[in-house]
Every structure is written in C-alpha cells, then in structure tokens.
N, C-alpha and C positions, 0 to 999 in steps of 0.2 A: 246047360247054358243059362238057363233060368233064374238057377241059384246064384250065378256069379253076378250076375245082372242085379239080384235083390242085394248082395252084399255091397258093390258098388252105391246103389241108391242112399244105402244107410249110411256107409262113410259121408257121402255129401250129407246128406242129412246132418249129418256130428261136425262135420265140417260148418254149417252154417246156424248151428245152433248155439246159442251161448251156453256156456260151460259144458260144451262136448269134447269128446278128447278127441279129435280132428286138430288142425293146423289152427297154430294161433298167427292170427293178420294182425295183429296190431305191431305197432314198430316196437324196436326191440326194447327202447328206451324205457315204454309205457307196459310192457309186460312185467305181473309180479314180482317178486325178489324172492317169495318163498317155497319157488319150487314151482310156481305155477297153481298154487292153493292161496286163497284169498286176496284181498285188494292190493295193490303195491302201497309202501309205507307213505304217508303224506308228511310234504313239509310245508313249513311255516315261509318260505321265502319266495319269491316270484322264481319260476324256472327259467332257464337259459330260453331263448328265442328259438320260436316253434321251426320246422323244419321248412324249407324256402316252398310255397306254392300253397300253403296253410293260410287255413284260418285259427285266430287268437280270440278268446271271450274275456274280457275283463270288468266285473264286476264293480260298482260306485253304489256307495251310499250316503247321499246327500242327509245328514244329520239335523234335524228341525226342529228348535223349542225355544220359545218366548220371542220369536221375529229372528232367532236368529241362525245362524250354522254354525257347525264344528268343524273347523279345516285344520290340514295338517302339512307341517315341513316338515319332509323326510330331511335327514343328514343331506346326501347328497345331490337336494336338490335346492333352490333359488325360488322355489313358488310354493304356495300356499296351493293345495288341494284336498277333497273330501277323500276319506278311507277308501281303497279299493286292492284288486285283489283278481288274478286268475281264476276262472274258473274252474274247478275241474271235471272231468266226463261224464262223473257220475253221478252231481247234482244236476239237480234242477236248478235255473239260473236263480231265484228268488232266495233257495238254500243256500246255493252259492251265496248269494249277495251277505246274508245272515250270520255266514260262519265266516266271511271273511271281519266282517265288523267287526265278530268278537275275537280274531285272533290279530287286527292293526289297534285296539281300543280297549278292548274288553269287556266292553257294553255288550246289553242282552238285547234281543229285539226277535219274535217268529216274523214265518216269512209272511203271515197274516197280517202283519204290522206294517209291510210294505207298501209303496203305494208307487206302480210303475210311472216311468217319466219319461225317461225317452231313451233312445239306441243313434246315437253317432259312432260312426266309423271314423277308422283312418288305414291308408295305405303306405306302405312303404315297398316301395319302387322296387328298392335297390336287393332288397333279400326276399322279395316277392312273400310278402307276408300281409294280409286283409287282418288289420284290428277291429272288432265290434266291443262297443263298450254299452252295456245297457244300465242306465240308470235308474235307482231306488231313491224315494224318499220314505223318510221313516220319522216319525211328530213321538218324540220322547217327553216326559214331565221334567219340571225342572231344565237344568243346565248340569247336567252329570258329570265329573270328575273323571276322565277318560285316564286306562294305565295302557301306554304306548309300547308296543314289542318294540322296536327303537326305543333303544331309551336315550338317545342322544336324538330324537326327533324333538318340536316344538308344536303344540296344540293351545288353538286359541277358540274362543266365542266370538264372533263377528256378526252384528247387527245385519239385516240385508241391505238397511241403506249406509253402513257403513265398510265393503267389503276390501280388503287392501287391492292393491293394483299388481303384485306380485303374484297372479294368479296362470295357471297354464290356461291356457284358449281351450282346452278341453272344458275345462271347471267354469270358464263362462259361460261357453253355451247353456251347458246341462244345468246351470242355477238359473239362467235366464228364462229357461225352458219350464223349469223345475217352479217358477217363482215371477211369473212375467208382470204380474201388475205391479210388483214392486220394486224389480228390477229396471223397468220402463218410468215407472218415477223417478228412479233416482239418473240415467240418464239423461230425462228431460231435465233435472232440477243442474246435471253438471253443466250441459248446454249454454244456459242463461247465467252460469259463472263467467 
C-alpha cells in the first residue's frame, strides 16, 4: 500500500513542477508547438484578446531626449501614442518593455535604462477582460532615427510643451504622470489662452 501511495505523491510532484511530465495546465493556445520541448515560437504582432475573465499586461515605453518624446501612429489608428507591446509570461515586465521597443522602433535600451512611471489600468466590461499597462521611461542621447515594423506607421519628435492633441487618454495620463511639472505648465499656459 505504501508504495502506491509514494508513486502517487511523485506524479503530483511532476504534476506541479515545471517542466515535469505531469499534465500541462496552461491553455491550449499557450502550449508549445514543438512537441512540448522548448518555448512556443514568438511573434511580432499583438495576439488576439486574452480569453474573457483574464488579465492583459501591456507594456509602454515613454521615449525621452532633449525635452522631448517619440510617439507613434500606427496605420490603423487616429492618435499619436508611445511604443507599446504585450507582454509575454515569461519576461519580466522591464524585459518586456525593452524587447518590445526594439521590435515597434528598433532602438536599443536594457532594462537598467528604464525608469518605472506608473501602471494605469483599463477594463472592458463586455468580454470581461482587466488591461494593466505599466509604464517605462527611457532618457536616450540625441533624437534617434527610429525604423518602424509598420512601415506604413508615422513617427514624430514632439517637444513636451508642444504635444499634438490627437493623442489616446491612455498616452495623457502616462506623459502627465511621466512628466508632470512640465505637462502642468503647459496646461496652465493653455488656460490663459
């Protein structure tokens, strides 16, 4: 009786231990592709929406050099916003934020170069889905010549007191946050216009 007893303990064992050959829990989506040996392959594009009751990580990195930011229109969108990028499971979000930069931009930056700013959420109601987006600032030299994986995207240099208004309320808060005594100028100075 003994023995069955120690065989069972061990399956759980391998069961809750990473990379035991026990059951794999993870959804089916997020399971390798190669058999079950090594990471599943990564791609370059934002995944379809997480499954409804989930949380989402999406990484921002607010671009900093000579007073000003680097923002970006995607094709598809209507707003001016900074690089950002899903994370995935098995960075760390800092790494994350790093390797997203270099695959919307192409610019280099460690994650030692980062400088946290702040974590706004958003929720969506309706497919029961919790967004967390934590924000990076990163103080580069120069004004660097970004190459955009969209290449039908448009990337500009914007002064902080000169930021277009075409911007998502995401990308306010987080420069506001990111940038307050000089985003609180330039409000005060639009006031008295």
């Amino acid at each position: 009786m003994r023995g069955s007893r120690e065989g069972n303990d061990r399956r759980n064992n391998q069961e809750r231990q990473p990379g035991g050959r026990g059951r794999d829990f993870r959804f089916q989506k997020d399971r390798p592709s190669s058999g079950g040996r090594g990471p599943p392959p990564r791609k370059a594009k934002m995944p379809p929406s997480p499954p409804r009751g989930s949380f989402s990580v999406v990484a921002t990195v607010i671009i900093f050099s000579e007073g000003s930011i680097l923002l970006v229109k995607r094709r598809a969108s209507e707003t001016w916003d900074c690089p950002y990028g899903t994370v995935d499971p098995d960075l760390p979000m800092a790494a994350a934020a790093v390797r997203k930069l270099f695959l919307e931009t192409s610019l280099r930056a460690t994650p030692e170069m980062l400088r946290f700013s702040s974590l706004l959420e958003s929720v969506d109601r309706a497919r029961k889905v919790h967004w967390l987006y934590p924000h990076f600032v990163v103080k580069l030299r120069g004004m660097p010549r970004p190459r955009l994986a969209d290449e039908e995207a448009q990337w500009r240099w914007f002064s902080l007191a000169d930021l277009p208004a075409e911007r998502s309320p995401m990308n306010r808060r987080a420069v506001s946050i990111a940038f307050p005594k000089e985003t609180r100028e330039r409000r005060s100075g639009e006031k008295q216009d």
